[in-house]
ROPALO-36007 format. One record per residue (C-alpha): z, y, x; residue number from 1. Coordinates in steps of 0.05 Angstrom, whole numbers, always signed. Layout:
# residues N
+--------+--------+--------+-----+
:     c3 :     c2 :     c1 :   k :
+--------+--------+--------+-----+
:      Z :      Y :      X : NUM :
...
+--------+--------+--------+-----+
This chain:
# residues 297
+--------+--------+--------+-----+
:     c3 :     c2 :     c1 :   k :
+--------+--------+--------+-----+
:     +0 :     +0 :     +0 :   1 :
:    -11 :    +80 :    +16 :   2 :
:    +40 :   +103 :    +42 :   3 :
:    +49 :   +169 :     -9 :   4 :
:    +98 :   +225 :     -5 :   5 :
:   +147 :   +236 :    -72 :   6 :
:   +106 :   +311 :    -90 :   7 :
:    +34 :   +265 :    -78 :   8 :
:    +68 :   +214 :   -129 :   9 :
:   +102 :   +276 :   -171 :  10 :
:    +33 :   +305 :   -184 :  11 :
:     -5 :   +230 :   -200 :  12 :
:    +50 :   +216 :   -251 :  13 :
:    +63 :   +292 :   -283 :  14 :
:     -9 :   +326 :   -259 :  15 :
:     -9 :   +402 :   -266 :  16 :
:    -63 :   +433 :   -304 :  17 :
:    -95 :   +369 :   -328 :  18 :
:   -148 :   +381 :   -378 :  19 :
:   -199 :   +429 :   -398 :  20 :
:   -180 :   +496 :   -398 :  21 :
:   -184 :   +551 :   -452 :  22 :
:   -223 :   +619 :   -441 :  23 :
:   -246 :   +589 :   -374 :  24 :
:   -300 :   +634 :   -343 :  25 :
:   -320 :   +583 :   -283 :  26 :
:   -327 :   +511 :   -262 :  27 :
:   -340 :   +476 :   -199 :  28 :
:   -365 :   +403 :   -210 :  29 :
:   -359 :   +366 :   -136 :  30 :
:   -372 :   +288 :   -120 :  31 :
:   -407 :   +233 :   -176 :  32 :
:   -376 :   +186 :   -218 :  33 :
:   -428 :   +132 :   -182 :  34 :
:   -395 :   +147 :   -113 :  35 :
:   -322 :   +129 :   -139 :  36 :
:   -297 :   +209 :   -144 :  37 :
:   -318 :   +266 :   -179 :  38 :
:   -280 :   +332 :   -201 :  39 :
:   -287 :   +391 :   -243 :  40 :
:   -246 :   +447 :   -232 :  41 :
:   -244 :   +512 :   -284 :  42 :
:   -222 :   +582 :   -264 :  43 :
:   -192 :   +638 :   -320 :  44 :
:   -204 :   +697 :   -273 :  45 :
:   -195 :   +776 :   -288 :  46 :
:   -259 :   +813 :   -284 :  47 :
:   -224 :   +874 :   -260 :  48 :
:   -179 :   +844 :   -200 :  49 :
:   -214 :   +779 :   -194 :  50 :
:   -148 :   +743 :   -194 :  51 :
:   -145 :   +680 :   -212 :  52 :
:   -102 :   +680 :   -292 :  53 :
:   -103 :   +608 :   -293 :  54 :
:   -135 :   +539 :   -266 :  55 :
:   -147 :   +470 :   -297 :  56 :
:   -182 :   +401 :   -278 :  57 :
:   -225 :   +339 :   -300 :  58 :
:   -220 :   +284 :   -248 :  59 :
:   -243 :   +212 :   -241 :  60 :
:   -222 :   +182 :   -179 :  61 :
:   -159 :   +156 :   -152 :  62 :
:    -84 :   +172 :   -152 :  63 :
:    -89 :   +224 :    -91 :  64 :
:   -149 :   +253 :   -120 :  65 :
:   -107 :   +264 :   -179 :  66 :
:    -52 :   +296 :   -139 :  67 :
:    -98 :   +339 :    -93 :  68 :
:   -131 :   +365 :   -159 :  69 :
:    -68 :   +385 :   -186 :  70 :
:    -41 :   +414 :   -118 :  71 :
:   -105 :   +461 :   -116 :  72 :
:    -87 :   +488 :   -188 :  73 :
:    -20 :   +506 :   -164 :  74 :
:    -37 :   +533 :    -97 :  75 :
:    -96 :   +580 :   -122 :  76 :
:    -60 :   +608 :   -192 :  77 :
:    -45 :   +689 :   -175 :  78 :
:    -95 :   +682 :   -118 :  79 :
:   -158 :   +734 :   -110 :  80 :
:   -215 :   +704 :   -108 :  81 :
:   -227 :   +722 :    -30 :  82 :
:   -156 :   +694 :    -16 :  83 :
:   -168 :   +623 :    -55 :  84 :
:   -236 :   +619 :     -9 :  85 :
:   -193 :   +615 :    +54 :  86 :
:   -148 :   +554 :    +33 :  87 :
:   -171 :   +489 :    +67 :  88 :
:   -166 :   +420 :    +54 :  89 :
:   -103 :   +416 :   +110 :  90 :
:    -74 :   +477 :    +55 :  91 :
:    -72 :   +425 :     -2 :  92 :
:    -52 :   +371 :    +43 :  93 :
:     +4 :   +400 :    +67 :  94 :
:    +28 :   +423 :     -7 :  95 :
:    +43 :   +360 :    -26 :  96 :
:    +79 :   +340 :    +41 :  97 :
:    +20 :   +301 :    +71 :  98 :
:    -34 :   +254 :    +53 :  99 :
:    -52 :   +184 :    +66 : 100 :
:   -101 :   +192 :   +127 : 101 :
:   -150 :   +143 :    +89 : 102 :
:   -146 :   +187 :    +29 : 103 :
:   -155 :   +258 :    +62 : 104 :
:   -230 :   +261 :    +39 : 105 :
:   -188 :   +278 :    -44 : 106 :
:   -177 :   +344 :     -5 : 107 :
:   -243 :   +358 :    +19 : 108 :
:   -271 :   +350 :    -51 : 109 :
:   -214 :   +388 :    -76 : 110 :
:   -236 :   +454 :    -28 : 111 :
:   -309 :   +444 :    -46 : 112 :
:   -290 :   +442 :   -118 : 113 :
:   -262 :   +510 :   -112 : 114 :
:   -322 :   +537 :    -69 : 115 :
:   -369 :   +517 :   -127 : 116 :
:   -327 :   +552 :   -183 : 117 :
:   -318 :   +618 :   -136 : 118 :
:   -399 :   +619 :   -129 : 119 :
:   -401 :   +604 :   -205 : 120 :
:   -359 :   +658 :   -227 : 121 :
:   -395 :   +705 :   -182 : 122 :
:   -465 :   +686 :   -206 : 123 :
:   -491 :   +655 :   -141 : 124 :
:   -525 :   +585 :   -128 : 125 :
:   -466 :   +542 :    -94 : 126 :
:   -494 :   +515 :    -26 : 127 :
:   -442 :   +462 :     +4 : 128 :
:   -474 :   +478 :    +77 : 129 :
:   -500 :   +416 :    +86 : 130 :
:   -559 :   +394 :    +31 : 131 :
:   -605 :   +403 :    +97 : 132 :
:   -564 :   +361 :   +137 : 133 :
:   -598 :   +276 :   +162 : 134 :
:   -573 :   +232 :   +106 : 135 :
:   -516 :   +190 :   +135 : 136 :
:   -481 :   +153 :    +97 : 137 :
:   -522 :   +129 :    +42 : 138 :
:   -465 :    +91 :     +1 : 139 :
:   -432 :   +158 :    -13 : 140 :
:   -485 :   +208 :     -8 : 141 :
:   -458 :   +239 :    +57 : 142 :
:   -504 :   +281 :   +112 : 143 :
:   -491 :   +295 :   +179 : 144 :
:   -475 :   +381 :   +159 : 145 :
:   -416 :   +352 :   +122 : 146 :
:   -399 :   +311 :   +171 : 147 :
:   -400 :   +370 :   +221 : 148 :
:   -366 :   +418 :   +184 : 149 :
:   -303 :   +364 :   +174 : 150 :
:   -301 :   +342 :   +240 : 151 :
:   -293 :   +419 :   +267 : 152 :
:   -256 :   +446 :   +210 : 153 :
:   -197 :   +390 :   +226 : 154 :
:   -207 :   +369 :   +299 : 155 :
:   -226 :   +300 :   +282 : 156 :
:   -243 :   +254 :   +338 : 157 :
:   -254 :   +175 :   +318 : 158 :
:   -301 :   +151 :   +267 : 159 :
:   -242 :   +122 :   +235 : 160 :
:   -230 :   +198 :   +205 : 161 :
:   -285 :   +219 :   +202 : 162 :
:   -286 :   +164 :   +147 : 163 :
:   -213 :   +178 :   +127 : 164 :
:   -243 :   +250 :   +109 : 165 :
:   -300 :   +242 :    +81 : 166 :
:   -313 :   +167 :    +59 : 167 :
:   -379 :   +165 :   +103 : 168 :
:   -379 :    +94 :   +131 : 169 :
:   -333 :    +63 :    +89 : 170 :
:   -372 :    +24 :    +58 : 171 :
:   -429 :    -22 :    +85 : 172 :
:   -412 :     +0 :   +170 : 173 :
:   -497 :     +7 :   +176 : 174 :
:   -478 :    +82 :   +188 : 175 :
:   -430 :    +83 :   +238 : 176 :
:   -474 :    +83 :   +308 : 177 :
:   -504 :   +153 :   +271 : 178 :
:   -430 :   +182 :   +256 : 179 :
:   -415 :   +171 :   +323 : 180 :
:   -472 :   +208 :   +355 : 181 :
:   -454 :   +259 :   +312 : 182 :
:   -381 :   +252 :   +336 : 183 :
:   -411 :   +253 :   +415 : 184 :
:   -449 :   +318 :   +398 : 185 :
:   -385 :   +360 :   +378 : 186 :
:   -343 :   +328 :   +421 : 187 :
:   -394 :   +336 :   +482 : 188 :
:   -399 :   +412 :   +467 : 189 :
:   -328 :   +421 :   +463 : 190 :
:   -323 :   +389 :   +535 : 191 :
:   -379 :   +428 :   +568 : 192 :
:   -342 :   +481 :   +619 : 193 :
:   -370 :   +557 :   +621 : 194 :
:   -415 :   +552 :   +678 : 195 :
:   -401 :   +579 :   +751 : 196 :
:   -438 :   +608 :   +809 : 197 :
:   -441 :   +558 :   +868 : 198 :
:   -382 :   +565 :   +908 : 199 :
:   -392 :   +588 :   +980 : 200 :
:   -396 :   +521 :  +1036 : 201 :
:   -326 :   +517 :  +1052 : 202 :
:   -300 :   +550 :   +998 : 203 :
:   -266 :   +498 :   +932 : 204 :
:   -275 :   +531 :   +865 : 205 :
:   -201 :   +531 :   +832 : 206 :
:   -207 :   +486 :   +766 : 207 :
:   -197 :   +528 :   +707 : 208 :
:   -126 :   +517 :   +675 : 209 :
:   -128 :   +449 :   +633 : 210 :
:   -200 :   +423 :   +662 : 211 :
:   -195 :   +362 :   +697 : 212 :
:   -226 :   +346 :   +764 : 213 :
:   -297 :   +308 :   +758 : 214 :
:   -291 :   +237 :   +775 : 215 :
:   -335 :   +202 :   +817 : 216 :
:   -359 :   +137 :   +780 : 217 :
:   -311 :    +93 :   +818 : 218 :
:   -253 :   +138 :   +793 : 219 :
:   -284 :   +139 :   +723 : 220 :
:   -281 :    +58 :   +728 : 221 :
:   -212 :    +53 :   +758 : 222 :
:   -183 :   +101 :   +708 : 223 :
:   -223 :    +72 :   +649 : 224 :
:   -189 :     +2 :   +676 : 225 :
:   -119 :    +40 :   +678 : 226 :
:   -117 :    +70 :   +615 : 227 :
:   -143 :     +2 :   +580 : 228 :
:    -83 :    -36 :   +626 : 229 :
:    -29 :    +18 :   +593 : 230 :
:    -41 :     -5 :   +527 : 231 :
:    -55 :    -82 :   +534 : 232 :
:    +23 :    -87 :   +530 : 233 :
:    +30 :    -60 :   +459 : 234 :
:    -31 :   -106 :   +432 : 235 :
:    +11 :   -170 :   +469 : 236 :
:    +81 :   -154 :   +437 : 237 :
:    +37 :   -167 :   +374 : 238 :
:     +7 :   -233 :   +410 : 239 :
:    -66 :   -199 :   +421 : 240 :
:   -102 :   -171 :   +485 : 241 :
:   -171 :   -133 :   +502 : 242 :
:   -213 :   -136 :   +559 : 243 :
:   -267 :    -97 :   +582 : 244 :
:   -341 :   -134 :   +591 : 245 :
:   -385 :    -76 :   +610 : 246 :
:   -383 :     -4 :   +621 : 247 :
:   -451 :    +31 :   +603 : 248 :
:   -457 :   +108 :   +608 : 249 :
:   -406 :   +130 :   +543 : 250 :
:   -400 :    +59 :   +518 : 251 :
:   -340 :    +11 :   +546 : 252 :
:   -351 :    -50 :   +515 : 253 :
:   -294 :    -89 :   +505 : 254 :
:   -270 :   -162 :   +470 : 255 :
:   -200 :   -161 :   +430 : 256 :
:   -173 :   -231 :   +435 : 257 :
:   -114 :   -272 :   +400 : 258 :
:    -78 :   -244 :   +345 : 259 :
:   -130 :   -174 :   +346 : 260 :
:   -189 :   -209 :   +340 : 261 :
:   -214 :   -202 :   +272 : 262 :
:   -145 :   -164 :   +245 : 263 :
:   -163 :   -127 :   +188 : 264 :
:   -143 :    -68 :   +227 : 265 :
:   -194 :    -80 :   +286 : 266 :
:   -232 :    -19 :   +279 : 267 :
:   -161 :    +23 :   +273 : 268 :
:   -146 :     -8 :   +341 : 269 :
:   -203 :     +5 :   +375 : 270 :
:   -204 :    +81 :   +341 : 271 :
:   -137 :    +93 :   +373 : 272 :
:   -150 :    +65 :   +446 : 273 :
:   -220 :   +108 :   +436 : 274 :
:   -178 :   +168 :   +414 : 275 :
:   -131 :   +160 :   +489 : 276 :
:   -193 :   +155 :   +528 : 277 :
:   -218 :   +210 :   +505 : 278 :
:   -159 :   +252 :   +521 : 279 :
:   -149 :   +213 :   +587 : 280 :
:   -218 :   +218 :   +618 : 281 :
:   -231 :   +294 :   +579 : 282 :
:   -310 :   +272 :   +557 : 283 :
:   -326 :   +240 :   +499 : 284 :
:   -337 :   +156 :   +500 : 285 :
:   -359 :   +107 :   +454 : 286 :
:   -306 :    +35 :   +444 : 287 :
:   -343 :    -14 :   +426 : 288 :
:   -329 :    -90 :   +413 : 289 :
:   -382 :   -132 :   +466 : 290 :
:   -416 :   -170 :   +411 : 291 :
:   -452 :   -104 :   +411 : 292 :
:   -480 :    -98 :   +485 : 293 :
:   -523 :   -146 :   +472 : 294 :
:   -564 :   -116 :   +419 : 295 :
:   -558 :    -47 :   +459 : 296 :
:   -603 :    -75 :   +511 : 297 :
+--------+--------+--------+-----+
């Protein structure tokens, strides 16, 4: 079972401003029925001010969507319309004490929800910034501008959130080699260091504060080794292991033996030693079980 805070269940078992809503003057309608979520919210706002009188929903989806709908209402109620724009999906996360990380994406819908209705009210054509964006994840109708946005709105850095957060490749795994690249994009660019004139001979360029020093790819091995070694106690005390098979550019390609191999939670594993790699070595790299090397070459 999720593991829900009391306000997420307070707010699935009494929802606030359930229903639809009387004298509304906009709507936002966000996600499909077909896709497993969908969500209407309705705004009262005063011409005059444009603050928000009053807020309702409509949702179909599951017990945090219900909760994250009925957060938004509260949060936004005696909000201008330029204040409500600036709450995020961390804003309603954090309202009702923290969400389920595999149920994080009810909040994204919920802050797109409330995008649509502001460009409703106002008249305009709502444009979720990313309906020119590669198609992704076909299961749930998710493109790679979405994807974007997420990932640099809330820092993500494993595939395993990017899912969490927006659903993409939780369904069929076909999509997950193109989340990644996506992932190695953002990440990559993030990593890049502001360029510098070449020192002179016998001079050493200081390293700016918090870089790390560039590894030769014997370092880069060894400390790829070390950092894998650091957690293989953790995955024993639980009577698994991992070793590493090949190390190819960005992609360490690994096995998971005893107890991890084929856990349910395999891919959470994997996300997490990914996720200290990536902070260890500073650059962005791919962990990937060795049953896929082959079909990489």
């Amino acid at each position: 079972m999720w593991d829900y805070t009391e306000k997420v269940k307070e707010h699935f078992f009494n929802p606030r401003n359930a229903g639809p809503l009387e004298g509304a003057n906009a709507s936002g309608d966000v996600g499909s029925i077909q896709c497993g979520d969908a969500l209407r919210l309705m705004l009262k706002v005063e011409p005059e001010t444009e603050i928000i009188l009053d807020a309702s929903f409509q949702t179909f989806g599951c017990g945090s969507a219900i909760a994250s709908s009925s957060a938004l209402t509260e949060i936004i109620k005696g909000m201008t319309l330029d204040e409500a724009l600036k709450v995020s999906n961390q804003n309603i996360a954090d309202f009702l004490d923290g969400l389920p990380p595999e149920k994080m994406h009810c909040s994204v819908m919920g802050r797109e929800a409330l995008q649509a209705a502001i460009a409703n009210y106002r008249g305009e054509e709502w444009v979720d910034d990313h309906e020119e964006g590669e198609l992704i994840c076909k299961c749930y109708a998710i493109d790679s501008a979405l994807i974007e946005s997420v990932v640099r709105e809330n820092k993500l850095t494993t595939l395993e959130q990017v899912t969490h957060y927006t659903k993409a490749g939780g369904a069929c795994a076909s999509c997950h080699e193109k989340i990644e690249g996506v992932l190695e994009k953002i990440l990559a660019s993030q990593c890049e260091a502001p360029a510098i004139s070449k020192p002179a001979i016998d001079a050493v360029a200081p390293l700016a504060a918090g870089e790390k020093p560039k590894l030769t790819n014997i370092q880069r091995m060894r400390k790829i080794e070390e950092i894998i070694e650091s957690v293989r106690p953790m995955l024993q005390r639980d009577h698994g292991d991992i070793e590493i098979v090949d190390i190819v550019g960005k992609n360490i390609y690994v096995n998971l033996k005893g107890a991890c191999m084929g856990c349910a939670l395999e891919a959470a594993t994997l996300g997490s030693i990914q996720q200290k790699l990536f902070e260890e070595l500073g650059e962005y790299v791919r962990l990937l079980p060795a049953s896929q090397l082959e079909m990489a070459r």
